[in-house]
DOGU-322605 format. One record per atom (N, C-alpha, C, O, CB): x, y, z; residue number from 1. Coordinates in Angstrom, 2 decimals. Each point is the difference from the previous one (the first is absolute). Glycine has a CB too. Layout:
<rs>
((X,Y,Z),NUM),
...
</rs>
This chain:
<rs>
((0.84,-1.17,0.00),1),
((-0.84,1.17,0.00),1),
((0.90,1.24,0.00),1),
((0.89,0.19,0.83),1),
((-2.75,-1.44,0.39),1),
((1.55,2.06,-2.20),2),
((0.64,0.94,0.14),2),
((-0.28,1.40,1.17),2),
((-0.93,0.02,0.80),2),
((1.19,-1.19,-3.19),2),
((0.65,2.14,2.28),3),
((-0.45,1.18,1.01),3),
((-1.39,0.52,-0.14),3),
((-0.80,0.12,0.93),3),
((3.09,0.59,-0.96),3),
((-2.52,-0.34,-1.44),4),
((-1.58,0.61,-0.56),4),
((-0.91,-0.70,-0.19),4),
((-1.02,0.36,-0.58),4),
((1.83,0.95,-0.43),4),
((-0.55,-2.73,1.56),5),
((-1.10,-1.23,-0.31),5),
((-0.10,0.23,2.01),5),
((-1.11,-0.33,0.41),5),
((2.04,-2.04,-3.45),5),
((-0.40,2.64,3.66),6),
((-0.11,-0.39,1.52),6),
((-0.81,1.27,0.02),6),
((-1.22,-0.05,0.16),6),
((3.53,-1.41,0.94),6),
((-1.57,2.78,-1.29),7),
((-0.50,1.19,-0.18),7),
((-1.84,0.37,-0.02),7),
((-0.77,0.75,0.61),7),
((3.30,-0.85,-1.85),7),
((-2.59,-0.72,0.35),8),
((-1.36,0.39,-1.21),8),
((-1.06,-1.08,0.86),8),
((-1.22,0.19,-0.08),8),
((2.64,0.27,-3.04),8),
((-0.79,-1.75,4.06),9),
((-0.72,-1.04,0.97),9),
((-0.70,0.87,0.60),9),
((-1.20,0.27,-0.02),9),
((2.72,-2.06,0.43),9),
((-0.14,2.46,0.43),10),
((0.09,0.71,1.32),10),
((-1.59,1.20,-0.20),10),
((-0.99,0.13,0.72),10),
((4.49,-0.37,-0.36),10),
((-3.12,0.90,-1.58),11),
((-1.54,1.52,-0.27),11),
((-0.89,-0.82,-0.11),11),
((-1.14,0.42,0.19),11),
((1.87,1.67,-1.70),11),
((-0.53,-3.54,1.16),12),
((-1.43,-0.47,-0.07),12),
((-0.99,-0.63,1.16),12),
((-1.23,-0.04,0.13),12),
((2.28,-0.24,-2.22),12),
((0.16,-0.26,2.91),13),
((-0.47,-0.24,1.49),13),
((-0.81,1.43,0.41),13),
((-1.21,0.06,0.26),13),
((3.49,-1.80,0.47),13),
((-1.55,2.63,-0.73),14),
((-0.28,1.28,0.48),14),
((-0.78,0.72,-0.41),14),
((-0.63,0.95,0.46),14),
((2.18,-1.05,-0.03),14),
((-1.48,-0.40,-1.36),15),
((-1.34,1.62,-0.55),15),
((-1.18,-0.69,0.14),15),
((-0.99,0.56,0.45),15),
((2.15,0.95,-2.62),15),
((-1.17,-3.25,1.65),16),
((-1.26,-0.45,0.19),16),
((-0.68,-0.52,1.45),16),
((-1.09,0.45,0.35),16),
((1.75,-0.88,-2.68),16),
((-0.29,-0.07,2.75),17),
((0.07,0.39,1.61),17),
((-0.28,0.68,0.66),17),
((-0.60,-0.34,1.03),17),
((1.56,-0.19,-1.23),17),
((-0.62,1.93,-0.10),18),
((-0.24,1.08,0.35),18),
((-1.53,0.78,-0.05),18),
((-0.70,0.64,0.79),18),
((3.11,-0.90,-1.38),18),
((-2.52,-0.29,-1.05),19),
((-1.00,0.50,-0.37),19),
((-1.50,-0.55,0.72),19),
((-0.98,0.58,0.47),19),
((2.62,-0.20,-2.55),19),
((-1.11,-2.22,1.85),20),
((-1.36,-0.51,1.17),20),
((0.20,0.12,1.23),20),
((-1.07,0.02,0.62),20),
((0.44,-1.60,-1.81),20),
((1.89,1.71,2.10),21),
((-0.13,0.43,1.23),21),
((-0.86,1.75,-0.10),21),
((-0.84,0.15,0.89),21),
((3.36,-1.97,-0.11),21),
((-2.41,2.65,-1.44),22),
((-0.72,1.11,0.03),22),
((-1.48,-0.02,0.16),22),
((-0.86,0.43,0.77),22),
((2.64,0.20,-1.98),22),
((-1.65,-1.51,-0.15),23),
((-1.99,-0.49,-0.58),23),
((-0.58,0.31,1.64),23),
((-0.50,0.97,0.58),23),
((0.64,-3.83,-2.91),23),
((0.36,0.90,2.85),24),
((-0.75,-0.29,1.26),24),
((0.06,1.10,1.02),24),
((-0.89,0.12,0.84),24),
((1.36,-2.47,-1.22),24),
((0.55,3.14,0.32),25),
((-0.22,0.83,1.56),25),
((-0.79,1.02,-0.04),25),
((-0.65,0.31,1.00),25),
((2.69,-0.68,-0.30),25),
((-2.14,1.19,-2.08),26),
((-1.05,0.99,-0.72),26),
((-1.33,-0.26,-0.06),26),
((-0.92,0.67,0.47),26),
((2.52,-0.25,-1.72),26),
((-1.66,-1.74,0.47),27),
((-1.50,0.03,-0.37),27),
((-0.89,-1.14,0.63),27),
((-1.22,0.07,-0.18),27),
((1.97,0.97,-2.01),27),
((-0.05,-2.38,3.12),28),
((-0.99,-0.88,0.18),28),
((0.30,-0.35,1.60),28),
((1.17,-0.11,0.37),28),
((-1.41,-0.79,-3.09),28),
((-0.62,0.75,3.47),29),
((0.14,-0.31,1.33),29),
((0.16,-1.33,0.73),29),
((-0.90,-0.81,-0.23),29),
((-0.18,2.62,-0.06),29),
((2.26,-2.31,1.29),30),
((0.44,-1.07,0.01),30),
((-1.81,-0.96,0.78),30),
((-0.15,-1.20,-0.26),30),
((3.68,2.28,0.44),30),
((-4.15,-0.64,0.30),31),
((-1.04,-0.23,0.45),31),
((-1.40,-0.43,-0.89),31),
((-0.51,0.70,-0.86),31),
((1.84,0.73,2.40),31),
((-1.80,-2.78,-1.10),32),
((-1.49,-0.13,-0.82),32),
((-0.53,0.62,0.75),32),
((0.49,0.57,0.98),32),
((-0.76,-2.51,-2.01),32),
((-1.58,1.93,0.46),33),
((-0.54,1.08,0.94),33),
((-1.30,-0.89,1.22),33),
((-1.05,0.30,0.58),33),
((1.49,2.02,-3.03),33),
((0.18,-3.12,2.35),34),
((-0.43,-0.92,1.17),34),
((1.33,0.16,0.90),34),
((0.39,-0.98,0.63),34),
((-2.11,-0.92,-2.01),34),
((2.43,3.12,1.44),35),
((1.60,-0.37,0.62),35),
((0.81,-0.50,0.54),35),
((0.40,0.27,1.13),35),
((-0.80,0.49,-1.33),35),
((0.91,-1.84,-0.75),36),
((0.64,-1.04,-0.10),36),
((0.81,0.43,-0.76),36),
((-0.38,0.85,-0.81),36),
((-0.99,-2.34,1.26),36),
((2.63,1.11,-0.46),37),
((1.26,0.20,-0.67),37),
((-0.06,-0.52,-1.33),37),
((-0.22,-1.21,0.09),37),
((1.38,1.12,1.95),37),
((-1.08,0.36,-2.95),38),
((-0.16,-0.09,-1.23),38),
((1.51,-0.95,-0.60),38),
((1.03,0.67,-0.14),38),
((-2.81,1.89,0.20),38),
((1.85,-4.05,-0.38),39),
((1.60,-0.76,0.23),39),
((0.63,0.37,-1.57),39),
((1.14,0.28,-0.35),39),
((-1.84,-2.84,2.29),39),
((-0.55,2.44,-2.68),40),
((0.60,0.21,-1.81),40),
((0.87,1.49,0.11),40),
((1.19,0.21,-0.25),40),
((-3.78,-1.43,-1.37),40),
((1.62,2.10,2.05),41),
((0.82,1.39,-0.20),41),
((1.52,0.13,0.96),41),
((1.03,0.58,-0.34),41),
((-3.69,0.65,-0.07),41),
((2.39,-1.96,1.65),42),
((1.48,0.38,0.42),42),
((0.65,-1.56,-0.35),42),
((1.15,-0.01,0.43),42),
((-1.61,2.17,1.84),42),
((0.25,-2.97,-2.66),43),
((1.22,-0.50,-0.69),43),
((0.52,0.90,-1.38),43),
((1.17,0.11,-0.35),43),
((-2.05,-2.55,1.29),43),
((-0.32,3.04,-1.63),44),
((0.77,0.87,-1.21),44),
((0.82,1.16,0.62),44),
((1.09,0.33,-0.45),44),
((-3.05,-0.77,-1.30),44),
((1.38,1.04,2.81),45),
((0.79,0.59,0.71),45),
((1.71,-0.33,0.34),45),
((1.02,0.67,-0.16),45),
((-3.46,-0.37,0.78),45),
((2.21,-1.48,-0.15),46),
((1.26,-0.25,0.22),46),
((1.19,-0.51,-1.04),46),
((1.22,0.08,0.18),46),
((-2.55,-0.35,1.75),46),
((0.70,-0.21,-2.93),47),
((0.37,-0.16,-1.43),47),
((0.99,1.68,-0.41),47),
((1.09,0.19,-0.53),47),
((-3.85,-2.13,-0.11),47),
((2.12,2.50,0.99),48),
((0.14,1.43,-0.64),48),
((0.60,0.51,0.32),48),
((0.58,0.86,-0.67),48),
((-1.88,-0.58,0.26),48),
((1.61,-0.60,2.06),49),
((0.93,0.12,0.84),49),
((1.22,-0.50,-0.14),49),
((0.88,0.75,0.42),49),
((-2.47,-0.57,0.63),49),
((1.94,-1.20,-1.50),50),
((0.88,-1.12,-0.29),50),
((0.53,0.59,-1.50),50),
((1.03,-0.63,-0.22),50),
((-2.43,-1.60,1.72),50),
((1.21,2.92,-2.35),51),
((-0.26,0.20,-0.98),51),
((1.37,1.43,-0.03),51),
((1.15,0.28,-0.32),51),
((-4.21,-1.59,0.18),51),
((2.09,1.69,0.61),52),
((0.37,1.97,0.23),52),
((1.36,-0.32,0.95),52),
((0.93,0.77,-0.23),52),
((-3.96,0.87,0.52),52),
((3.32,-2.74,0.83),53),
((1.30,0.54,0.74),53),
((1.01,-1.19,-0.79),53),
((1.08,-0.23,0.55),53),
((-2.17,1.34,2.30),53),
((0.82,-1.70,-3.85),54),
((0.78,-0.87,-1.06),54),
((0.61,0.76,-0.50),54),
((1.22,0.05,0.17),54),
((-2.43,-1.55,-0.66),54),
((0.35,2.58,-0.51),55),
((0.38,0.98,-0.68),55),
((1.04,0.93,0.37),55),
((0.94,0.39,-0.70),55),
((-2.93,-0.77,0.13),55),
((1.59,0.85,2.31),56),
((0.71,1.15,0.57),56),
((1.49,-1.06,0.76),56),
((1.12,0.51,0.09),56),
((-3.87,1.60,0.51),56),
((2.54,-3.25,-0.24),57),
((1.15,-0.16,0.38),57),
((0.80,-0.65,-0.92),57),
((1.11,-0.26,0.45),57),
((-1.93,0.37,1.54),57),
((0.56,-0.54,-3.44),58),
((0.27,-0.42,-1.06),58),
((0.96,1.11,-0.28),58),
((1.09,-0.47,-0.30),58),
((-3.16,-0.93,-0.27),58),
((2.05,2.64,0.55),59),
((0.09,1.36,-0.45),59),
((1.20,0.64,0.92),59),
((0.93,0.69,-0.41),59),
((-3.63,-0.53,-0.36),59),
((2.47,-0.51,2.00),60),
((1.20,0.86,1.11),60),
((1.27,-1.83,-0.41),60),
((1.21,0.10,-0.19),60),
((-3.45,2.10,3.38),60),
((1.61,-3.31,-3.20),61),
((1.10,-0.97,-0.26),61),
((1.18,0.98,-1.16),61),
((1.05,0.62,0.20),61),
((-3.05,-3.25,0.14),61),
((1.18,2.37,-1.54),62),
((0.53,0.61,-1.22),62),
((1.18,1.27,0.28),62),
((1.18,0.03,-0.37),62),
((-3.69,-0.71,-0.72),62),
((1.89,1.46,1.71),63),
((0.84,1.49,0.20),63),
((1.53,-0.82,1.00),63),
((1.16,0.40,-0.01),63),
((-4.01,2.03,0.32),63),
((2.29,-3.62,0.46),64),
((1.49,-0.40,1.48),64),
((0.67,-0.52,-0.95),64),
((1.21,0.17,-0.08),64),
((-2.07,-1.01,2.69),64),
((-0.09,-0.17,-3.85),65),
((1.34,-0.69,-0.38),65),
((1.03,0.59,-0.73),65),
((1.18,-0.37,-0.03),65),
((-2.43,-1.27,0.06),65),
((0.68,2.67,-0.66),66),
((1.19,0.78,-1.04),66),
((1.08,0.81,0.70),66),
((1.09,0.31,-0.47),66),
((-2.88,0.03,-1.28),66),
((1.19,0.01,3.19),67),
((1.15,0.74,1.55),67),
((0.93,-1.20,0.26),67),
((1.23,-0.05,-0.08),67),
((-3.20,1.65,1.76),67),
((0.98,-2.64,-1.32),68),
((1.06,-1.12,0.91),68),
((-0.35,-1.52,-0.77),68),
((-0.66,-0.86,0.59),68),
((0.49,2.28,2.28),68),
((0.55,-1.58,-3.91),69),
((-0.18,-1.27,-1.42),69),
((0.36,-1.19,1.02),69),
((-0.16,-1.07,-0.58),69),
((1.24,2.36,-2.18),69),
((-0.69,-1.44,3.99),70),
((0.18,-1.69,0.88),70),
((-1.78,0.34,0.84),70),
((-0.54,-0.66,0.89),70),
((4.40,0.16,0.04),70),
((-4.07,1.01,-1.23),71),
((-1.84,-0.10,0.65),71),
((-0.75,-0.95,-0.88),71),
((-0.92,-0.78,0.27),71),
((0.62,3.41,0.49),71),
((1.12,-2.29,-2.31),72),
((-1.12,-0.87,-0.99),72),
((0.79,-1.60,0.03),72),
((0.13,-0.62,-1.06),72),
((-1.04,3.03,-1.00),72),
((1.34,-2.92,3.21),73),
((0.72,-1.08,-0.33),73),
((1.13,-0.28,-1.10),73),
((0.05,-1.06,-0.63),73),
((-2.03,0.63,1.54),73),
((2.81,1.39,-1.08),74),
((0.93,-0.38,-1.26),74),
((1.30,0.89,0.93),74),
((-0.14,0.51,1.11),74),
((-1.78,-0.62,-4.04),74),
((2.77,0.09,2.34),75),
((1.64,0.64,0.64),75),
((-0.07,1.60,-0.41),75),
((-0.92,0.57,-0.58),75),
((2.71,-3.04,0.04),75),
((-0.43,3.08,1.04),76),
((-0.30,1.20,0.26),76),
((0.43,0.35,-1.16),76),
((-0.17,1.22,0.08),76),
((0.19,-0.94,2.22),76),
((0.51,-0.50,-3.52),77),
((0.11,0.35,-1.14),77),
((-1.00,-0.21,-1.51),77),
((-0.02,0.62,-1.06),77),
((2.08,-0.86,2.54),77),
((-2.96,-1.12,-0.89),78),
((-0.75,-0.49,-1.04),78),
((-1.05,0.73,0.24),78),
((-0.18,0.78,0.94),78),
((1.00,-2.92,-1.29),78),
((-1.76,1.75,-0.83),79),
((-1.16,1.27,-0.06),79),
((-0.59,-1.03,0.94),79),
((0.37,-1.16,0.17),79),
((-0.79,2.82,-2.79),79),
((-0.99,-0.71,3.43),80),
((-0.48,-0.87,0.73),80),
((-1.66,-0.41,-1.43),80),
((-0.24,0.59,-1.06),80),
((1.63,0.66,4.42),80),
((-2.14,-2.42,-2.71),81),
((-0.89,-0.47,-0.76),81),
((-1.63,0.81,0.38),81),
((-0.59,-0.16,1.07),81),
((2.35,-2.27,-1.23),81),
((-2.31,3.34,-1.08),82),
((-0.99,0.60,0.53),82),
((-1.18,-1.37,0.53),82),
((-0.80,0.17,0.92),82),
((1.44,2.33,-2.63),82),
((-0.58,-3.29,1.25),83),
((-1.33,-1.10,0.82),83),
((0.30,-0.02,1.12),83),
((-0.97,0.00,0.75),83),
((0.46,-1.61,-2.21),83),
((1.49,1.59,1.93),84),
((0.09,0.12,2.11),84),
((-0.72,0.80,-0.03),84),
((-1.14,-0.39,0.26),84),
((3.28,0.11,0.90),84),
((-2.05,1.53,-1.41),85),
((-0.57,1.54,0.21),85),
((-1.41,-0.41,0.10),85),
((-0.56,0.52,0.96),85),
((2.27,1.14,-2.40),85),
((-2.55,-2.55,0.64),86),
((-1.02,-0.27,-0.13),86),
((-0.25,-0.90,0.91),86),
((-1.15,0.23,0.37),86),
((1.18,0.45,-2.34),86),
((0.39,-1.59,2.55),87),
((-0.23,-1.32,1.03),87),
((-0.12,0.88,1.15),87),
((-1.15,0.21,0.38),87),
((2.61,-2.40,-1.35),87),
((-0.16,2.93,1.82),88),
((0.22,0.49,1.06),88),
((-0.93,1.25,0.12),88),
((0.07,0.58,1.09),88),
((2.23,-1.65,-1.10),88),
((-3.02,1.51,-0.79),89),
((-1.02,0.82,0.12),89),
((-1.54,-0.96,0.03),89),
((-0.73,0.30,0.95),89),
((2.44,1.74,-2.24),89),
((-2.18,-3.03,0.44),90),
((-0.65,-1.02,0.38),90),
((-0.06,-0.76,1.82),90),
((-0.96,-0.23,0.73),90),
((1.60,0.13,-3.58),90),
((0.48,-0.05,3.00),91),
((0.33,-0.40,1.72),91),
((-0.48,0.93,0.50),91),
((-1.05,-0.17,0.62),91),
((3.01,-0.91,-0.49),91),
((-1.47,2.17,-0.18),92),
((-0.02,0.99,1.36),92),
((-1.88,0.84,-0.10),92),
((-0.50,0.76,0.83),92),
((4.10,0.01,-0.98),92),
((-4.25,-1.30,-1.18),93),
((-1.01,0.03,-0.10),93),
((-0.97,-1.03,1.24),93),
((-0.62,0.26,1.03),93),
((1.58,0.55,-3.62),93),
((-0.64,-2.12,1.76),94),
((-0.52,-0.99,1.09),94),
((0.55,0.24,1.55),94),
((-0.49,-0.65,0.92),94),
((0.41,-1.09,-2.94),94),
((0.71,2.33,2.17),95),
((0.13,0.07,1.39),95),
((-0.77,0.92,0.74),95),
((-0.41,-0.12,1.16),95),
((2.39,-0.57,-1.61),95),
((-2.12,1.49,-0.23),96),
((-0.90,1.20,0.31),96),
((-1.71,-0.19,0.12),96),
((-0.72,0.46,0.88),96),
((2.74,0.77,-2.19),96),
((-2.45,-2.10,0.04),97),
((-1.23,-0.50,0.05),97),
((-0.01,-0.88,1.08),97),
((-1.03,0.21,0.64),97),
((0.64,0.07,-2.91),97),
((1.12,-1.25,2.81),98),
((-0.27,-0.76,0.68),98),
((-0.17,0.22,1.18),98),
((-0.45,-0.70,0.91),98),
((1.16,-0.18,-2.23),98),
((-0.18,2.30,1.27),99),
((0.14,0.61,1.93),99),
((-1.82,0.64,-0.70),99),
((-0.86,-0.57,0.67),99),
((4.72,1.93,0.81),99),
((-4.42,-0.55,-2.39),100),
((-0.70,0.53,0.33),100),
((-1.28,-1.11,-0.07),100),
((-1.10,0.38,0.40),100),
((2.48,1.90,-0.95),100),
((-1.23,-3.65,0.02),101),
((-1.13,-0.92,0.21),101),
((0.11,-0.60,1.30),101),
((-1.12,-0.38,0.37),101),
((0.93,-0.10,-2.71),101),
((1.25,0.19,3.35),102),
((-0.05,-0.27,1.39),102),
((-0.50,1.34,0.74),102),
((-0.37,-0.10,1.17),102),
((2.32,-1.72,-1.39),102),
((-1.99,3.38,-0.59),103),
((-0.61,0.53,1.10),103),
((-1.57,0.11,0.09),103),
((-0.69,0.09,1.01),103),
((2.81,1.01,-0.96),103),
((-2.62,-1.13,-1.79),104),
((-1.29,0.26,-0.40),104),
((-0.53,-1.82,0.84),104),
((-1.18,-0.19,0.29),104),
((1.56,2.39,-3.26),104),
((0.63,-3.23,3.20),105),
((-1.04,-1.52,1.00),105),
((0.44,0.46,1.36),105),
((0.02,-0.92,0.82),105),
((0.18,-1.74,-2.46),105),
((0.21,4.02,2.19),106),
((0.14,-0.13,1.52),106),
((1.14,-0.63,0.67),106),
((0.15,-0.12,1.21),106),
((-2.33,0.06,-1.42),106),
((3.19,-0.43,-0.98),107),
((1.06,-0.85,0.31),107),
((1.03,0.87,0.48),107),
((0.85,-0.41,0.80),107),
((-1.44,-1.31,-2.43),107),
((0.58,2.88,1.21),108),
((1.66,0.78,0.08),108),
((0.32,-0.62,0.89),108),
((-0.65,-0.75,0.73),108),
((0.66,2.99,-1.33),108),
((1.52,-1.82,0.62),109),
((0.69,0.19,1.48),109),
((1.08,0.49,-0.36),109),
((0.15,-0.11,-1.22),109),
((-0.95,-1.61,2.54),109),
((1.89,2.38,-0.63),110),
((1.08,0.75,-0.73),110),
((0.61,-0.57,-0.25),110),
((0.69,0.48,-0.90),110),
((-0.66,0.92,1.50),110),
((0.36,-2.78,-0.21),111),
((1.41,-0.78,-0.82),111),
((-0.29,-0.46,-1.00),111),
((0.84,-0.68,-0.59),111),
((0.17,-0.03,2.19),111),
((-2.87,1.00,-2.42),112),
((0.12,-0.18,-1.40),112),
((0.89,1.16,-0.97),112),
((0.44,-0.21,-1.13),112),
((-2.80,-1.02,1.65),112),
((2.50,2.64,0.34),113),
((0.73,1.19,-0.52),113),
((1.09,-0.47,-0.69),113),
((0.10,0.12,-1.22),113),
((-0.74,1.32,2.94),113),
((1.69,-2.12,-0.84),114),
((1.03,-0.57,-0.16),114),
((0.46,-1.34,-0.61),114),
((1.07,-0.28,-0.55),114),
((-1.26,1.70,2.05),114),
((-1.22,-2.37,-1.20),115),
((0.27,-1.06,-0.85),115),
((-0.16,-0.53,-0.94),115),
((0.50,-1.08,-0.35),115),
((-0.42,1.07,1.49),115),
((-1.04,0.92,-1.88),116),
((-0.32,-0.38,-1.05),116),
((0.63,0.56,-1.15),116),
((-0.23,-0.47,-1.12),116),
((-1.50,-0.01,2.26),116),
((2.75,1.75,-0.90),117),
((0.88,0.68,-1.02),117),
((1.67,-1.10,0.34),117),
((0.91,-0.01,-0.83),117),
((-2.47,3.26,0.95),117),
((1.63,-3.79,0.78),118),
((1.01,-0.59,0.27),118),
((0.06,-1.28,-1.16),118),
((0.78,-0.40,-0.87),118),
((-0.89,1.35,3.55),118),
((-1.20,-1.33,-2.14),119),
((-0.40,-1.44,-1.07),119),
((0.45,0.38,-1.35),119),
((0.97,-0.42,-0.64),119),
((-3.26,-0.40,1.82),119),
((1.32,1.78,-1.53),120),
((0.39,0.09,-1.44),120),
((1.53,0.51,-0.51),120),
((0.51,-0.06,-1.12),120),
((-3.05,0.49,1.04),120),
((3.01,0.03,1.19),121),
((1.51,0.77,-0.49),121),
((0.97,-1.50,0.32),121),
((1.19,0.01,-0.31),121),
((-1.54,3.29,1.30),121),
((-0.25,-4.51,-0.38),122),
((0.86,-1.30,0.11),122),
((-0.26,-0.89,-1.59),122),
((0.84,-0.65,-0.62),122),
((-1.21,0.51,3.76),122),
((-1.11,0.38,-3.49),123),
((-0.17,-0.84,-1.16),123),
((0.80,0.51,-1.09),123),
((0.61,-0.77,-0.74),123),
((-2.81,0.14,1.41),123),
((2.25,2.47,-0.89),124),
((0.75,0.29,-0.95),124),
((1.65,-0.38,-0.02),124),
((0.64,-0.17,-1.04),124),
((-2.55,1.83,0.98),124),
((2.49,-1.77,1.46),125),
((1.18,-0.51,0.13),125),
((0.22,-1.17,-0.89),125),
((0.73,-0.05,-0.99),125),
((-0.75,0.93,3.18),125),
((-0.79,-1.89,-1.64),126),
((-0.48,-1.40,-0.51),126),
((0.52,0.14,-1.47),126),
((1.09,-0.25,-0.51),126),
((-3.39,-0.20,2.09),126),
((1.05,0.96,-2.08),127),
((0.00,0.24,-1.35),127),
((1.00,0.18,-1.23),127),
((0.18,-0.59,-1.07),127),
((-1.68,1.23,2.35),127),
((2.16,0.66,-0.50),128),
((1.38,0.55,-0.93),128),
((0.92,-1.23,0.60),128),
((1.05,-0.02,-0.65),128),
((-1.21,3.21,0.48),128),
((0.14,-3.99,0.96),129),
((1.43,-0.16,0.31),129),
((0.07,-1.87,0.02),129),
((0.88,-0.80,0.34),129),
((-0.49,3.60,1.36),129),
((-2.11,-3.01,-2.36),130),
((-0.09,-1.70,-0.62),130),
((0.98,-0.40,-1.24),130),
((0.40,0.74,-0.90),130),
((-3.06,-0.67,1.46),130),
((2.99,-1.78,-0.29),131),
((0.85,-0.52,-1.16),131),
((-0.68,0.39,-1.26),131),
((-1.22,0.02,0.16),131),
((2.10,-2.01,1.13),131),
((-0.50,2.30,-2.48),132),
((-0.83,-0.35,-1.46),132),
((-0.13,-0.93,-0.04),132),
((0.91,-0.77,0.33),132),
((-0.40,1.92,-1.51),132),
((-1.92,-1.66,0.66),133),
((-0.05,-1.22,-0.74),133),
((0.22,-0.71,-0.79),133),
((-0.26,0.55,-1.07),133),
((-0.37,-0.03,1.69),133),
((0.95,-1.41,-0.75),134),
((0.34,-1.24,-0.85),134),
((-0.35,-0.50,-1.13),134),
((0.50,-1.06,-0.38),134),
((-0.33,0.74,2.00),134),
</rs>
């Protein structure tokens, strides 16, 4: 994948994302009117959510790796690979949704703050630093 192929991902996470995270908060209410939580709209909700901080952390990846190119898993001279940029913004997405679906079931607790960006910053370790296959 090239830089303007990660690039062009990244506006698309973002803008579209954006656009239905807007929709729902503007125009439709998370509530039926028997009020009851409405599950279709905030799972799209959270879709949208997942979506929009892909995009945005897809986007601040992009800007670290071209500062500090051993973030994208590669050495300090080689170019780094824009698809990390895209994964490690994907992670730090899911981590984020996942703290805000343990808070929307009553689950929080603060060592999800911490553990669930840890998790994902161990899988990306994982990731960059697995044998190739065979």
């Amino acid at each position: 994948m090239t830089r303007t192929q990660a690039v062009a991902w990244t506006l698309l996470f973002l803008l579209g994302g954006a656009g239905v995270f807007g929709y729902l908060l503007l125009y439709l209410s998370p509530w039926q009117p028997d009020g009851r939580l409405n599950g279709p709209l905030v799972a799209l909700f959270l879709l949208a959510l997942l979506f929009v901080v892909t995009g945005l952390g897809a986007a601040i990846a992009l800007l670290l790796h071209r500062r500090f190119p051993t973030l994208g898993g590669g050495s300090r001279y080689a170019a780094p690979k824009p698809a990390f940029a895209l994964r490690q913004g994907f992670l730090f997405a899911c981590a984020l949704v996942a703290n805000v679906v343990l808070a929307l079931f009553e689950l929080y607790d603060v060592i999800f703050l911490l553990a669930t960006p840890l998790l994902a910053g161990l899988l990306e370790a994982y990731l960059q630093h697995r044998p190739a296959r065979r």
